[in-house]
N, C-alpha and C positions, 0 to 999 in steps of 0.2 A: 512486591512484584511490580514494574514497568505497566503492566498489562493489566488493567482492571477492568472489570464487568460496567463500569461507569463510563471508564472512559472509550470503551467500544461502542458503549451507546452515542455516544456522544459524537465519535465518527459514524457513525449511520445515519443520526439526525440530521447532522450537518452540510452532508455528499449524498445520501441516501435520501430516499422520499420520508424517512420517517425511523425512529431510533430501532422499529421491530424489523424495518425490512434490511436485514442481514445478506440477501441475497443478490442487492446491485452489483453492478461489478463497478459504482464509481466506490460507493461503502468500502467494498473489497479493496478496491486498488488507495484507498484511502491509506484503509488499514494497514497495508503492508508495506507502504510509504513510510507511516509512523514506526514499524516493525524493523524493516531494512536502516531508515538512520540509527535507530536505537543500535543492532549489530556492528556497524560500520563503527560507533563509538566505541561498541566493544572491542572490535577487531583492533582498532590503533593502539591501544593499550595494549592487548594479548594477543602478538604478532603470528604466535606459534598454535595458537587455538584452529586447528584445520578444523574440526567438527562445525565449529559455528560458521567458519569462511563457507564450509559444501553446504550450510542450511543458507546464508547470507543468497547464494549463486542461486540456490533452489526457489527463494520469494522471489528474486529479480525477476526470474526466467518465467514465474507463475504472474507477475504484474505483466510483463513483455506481450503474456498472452493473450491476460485480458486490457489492455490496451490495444493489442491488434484487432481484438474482437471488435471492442468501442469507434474504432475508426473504421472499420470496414464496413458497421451495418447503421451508424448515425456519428455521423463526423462533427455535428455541433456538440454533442455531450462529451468526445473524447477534446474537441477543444477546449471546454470548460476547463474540464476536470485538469487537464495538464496546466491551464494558467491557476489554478486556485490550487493548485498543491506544489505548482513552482517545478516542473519536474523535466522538463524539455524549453530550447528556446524561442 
């Protein structure tokens, strides 16, 4: 599996205040950064995989939110997070 119980910690420690706190939304949007490339590799191989493209659509749209979040109620952590995960220019 892609997704290990290690390396989730691992993004929480490193975006998150600490590997237990599961619940930032930079941790989150961390996550689902690593999640979303990992698909998108899938998807170029298995063009015709629609299941994975509507879950693909579905992280997008759930990061979109909590990045809106991030910048609407402290705009220096949402700038952080986009320059250390590369995600905007």
């Amino acid at each position: 599996m892609y997704l290990t119980s290690e390396t989730k910690k691992s993004f929480f420690k490193e975006f998150g205040k600490s590997e237990f706190d599961t619940g930032s939304s930079e941790g989150q949007i961390a996550l689902f950064t690593f999640r979303i490339k990992h698909l998108t590799g899938h998807l170029k191989i298995n063009k015709k995989d629609k299941a994975t493209e509507r879950s693909l659509v579905a992280l997008v749209g759930k990061r979109r939110k909590l990045l809106d979040y991030l910048k609407e109620n402290d705009i220096e952590r949402y700038r952080s997070i986009i320059k250390k995960l590369g995600i905007r220019k």
